[in-house]
N, C-alpha and C positions, 0 to 999 in steps of 0.2 A: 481607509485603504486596505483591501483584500491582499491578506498575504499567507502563505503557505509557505511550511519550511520542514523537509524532508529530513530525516536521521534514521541513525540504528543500521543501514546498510555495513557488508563489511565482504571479507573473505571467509567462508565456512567450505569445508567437507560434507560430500555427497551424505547426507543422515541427518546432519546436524538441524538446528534449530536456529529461529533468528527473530530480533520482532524488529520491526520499522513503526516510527512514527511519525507523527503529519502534525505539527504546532500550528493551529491557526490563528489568526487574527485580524480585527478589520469587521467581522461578521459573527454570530450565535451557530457554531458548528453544527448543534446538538437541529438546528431549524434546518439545517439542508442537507437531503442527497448527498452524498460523499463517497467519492470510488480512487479505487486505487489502479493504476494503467503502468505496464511497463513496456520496454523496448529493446530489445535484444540486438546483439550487433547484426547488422546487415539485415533486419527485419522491422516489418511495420510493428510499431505502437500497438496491443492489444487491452484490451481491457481485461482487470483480474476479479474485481470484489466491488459490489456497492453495500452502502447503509443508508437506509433514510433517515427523514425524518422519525417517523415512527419506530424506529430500531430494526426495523426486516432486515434483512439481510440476504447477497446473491452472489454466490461464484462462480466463475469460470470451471468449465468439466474438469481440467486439468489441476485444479487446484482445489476442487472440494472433497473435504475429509483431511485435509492438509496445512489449508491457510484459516484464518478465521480472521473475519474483523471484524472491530468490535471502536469504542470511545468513550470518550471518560469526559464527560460536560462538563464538570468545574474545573477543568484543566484543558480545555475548550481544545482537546487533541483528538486526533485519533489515531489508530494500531491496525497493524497487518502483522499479528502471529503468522509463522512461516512454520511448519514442522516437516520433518520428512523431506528436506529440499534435496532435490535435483537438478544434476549440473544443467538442463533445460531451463530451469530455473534464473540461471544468470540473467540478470538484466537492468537498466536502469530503471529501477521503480516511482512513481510518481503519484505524490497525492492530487486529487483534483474536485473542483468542483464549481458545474457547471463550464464557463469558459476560463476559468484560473485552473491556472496548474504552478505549479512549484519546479524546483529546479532540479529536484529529482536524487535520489541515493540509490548508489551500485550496491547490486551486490553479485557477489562470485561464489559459484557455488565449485567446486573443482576440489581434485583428489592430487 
């Protein structure tokens, strides 16, 4: 059973730094695609960051130089470093992959 479980969301100020991560289980993280999608109040669902298989990596304009993501295979998780956030930023973050998505962690960026 494919299960995703979001953390690390919180309340920070407009600067600060934040990491989220993605506890998976059910599957080999490290073998799929893996992206991170957030949702902002009163707005669609956008895509932030993917990782493949292969380790590549892709971000969103608004968020490259700022997020990184990255996993850690024997701990079959993955991370969304956030640095430099902004109150745009706010939103419910979500790991996913493929048609699983998780249930998502807030976070608030706000002064």
């Amino acid at each position: 059973q494919v299960q995703l479980v979001e953390s690390g969301g919180g309340l920070v100020q407009p600067g600060d730094s934040l990491t989220l991560s993605c506890a998976a289980s059910g599957f080999t993280l490290s073998s799929n695609a893996m992206s991170w999608y957030r949702q902002a109040p009163g707005k669609e669902r956008e895509w932030v960051a993917i990782i493949n298989s292969r380790g590549s990596t892709s971000y969103q304009d608004s968020v490259k130089g700022r997020f990184t993501i990255s996993r850690d295979n024997a701990k079959n998780t993955m991370y969304l470093q956030m640095n430099s956030l902004k109150p745009e930023d706010t939103a419910m973050y979500y790991c996913v992959r493929g048609a699983n998505w998780g249930q998502g962690t807030q976070v608030t960026v706000s002064s």
